[in-house]
N, C-alpha and C positions, 0 to 999 in steps of 0.2 A: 417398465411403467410404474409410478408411483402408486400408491393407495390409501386412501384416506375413510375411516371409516366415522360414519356422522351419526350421532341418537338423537330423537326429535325431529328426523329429515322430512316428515311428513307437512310440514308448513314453518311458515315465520325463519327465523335465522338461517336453522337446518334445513329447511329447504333450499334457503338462497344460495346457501353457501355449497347446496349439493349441483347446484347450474354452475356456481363459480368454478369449484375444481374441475367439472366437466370439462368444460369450456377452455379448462388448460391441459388437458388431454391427460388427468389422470383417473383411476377408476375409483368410482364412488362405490361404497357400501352405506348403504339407506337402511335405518334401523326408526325404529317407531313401532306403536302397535296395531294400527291398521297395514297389513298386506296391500291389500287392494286399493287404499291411496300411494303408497310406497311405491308402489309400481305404478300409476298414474304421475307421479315427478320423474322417477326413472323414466319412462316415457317423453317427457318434455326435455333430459337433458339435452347435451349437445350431441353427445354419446350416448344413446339409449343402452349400445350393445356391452358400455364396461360400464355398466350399473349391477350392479346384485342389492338385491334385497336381501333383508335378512329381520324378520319381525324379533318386535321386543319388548315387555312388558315389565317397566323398571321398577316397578312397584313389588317385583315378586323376582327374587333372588335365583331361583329354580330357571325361571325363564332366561336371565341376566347369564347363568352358567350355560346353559343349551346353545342363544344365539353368540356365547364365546367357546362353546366347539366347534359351533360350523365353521364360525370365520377362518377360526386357526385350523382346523383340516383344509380350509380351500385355498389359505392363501398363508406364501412360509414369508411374508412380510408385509408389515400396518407400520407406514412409515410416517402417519398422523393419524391418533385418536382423538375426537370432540366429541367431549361430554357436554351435550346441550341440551338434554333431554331433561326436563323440568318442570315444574306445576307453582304456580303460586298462590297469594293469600290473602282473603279481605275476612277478618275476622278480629276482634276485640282478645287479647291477651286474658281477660277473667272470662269471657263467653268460651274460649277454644277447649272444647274436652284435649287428651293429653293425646289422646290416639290420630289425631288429629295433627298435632306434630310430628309422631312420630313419621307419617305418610308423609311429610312431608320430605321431612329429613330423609328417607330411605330415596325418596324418587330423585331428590334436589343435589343429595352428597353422595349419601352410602352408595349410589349404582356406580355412580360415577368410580368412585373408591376402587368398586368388585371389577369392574370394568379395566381400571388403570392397573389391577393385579393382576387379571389374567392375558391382557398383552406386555408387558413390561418384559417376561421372561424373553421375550422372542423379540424384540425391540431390542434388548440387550444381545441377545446373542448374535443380529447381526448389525451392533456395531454402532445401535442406537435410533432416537426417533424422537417425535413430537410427542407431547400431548396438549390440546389445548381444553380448558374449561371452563363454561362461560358461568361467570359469577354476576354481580348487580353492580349498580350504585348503592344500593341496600346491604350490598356485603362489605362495605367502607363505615357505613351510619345505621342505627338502626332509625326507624320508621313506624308508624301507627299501623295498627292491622297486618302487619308484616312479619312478627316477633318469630314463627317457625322458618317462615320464608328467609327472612333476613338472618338469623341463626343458621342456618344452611348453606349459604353464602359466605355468610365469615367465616365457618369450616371449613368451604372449597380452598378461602385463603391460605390459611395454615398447613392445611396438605398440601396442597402443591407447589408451595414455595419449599417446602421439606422434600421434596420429590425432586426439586432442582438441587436444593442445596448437596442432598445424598448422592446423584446421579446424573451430575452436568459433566464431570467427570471421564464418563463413562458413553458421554454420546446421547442422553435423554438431554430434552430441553423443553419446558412449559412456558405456557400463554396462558394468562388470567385476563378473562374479557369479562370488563363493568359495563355492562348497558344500561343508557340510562331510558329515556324515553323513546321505546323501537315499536312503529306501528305494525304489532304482530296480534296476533289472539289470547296473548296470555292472561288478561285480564275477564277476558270472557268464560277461561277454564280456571280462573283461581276457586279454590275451595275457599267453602263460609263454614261457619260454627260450627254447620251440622253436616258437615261433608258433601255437600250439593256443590254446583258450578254458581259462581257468581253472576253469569251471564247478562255481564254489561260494559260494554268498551269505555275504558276511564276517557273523560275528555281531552285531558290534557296527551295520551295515548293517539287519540285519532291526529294529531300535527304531528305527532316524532317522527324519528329519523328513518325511513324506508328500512326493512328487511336488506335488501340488494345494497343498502349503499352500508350498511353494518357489516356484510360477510366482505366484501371490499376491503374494509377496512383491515378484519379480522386477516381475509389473505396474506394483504402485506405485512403486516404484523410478523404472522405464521415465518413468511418468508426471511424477514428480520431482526427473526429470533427473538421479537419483544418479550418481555417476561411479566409486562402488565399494560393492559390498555385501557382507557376510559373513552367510550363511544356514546356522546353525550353531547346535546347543548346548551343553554343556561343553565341547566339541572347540575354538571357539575360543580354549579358551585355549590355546594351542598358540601360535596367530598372536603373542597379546601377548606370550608369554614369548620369542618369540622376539626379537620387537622391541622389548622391554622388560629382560626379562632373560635375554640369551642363556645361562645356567650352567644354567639350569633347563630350556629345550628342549633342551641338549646332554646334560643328565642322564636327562633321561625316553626321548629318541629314543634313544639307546645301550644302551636295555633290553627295546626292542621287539623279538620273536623273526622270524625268519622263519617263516609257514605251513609 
């Protein structure tokens, strides 16, 4: 049986995406930091009984090392890692104290990073594996009130395309997922100036693209061996112009208000 282990499973992507793999009969490992919701999705899988939990708290390194003992004592193969587990940002670039970055940066890249080091040994040893990482649209462009967030992002890129280039080789293979507008909660837990929850679903968030039909996406992807996906609709144009015709993302993003 295959094993996929998912951060963030506790709602939005990671959790759809922990019904999706159910539902193909392989065992999910649900990571997040509520236990007690964790095992309320393990619960609703298809397969409740090859769900494990395993709490996680990516803010805090110690924690990050703990739930990657367990895993690797319980299981002598993770033959897909998703690092989805992430916090975003509405905050003005001169308002943001710096610590405040750096929270962000550790939940959004660095776990992911700590995460992709301590299974890669065992991923290699037998013979190779996935890992997928869900980045932005913002990890393409940056964006207003974004600048930790979106910096974060464009590091996921860089790593892990060096993760493939080093070790495609060898049997590893990465998926960089750009979501563009996913009606999930992240907008409700983004952190503001003062490190509080923003707690307000952006408008244009309440239309996007379902949770379920992103991990769908993201499967077949997985399955594909895509090495980058954009899960977007109008919004991507944003990416092209930017790589296409920068006069036009510098014209559009220069008009965009702050909330």
């Amino acid at each position: 049986m295959k094993t996929i282990w998912i951060t963030g499973a506790s709602s939005g992507i990671g959790e759809a995406l922990a019904y999706k793999y159910s539902q193909e009969g392989w065992h999910v490992i649900l990571s997040a930091r509520r236990a007690d919701v964790l095992a309320e999705v393990a619960s609703r899988c298809a397969q409740p009984e090859q769900c494990t939990v395993v709490p996680i708290d990516l803010a805090d390194t110690q924690s990050i090392d703990r739930a990657a003992d367990e895993v690797l004592a319980k299981f002598d193969h993770i033959d897909v890692l998703v690092n989805n587990g992430g916090i975003s940002q509405r905050s003005l670039v001169e308002e943001t104290p710096v610590d405040i970055d750096r929270r962000i940066m550790q939940v959004d890249y660095f776990s992911g990073v700590q995460l992709t080091k301590r299974v890669l040994p065992l991923m290699l040893k037998n013979g190779g594996g996935h890992i997928v990482a869900i980045s932005s649209i913002v990890g393409v462009f940056g964006f207003p009130q974004r600048s930790a967030y979106s910096a974060a992002k464009h590091a996921i890129h860089g790593f892990y395309e060096t993760v493939w280039a080093e070790l495609h080789d060898r049997g590893i293979n990465t998926t960089i997922v750009c979501p563009g507008r996913i009606l999930t909660n992240v907008s409700l837990h983004a952190l503001t100036k003062d490190g509080t929850e923003h707690g307000v679903m952006d408008h244009a968030q309440k239309n996007g693209i379902s949770a379920e039909t992103c991990a769908k996406k993201i499967f077949k992807a997985v399955k594909r061996r895509k090495k980058e996906i954009y899960v977007c609709r109008m919004d991507v144009l944003m990416c092209y112009f930017h790589r296409y015709a920068r006069w036009i993302y510098y014209k559009l993003v220069s008009k965009v208000k702050p909330n």
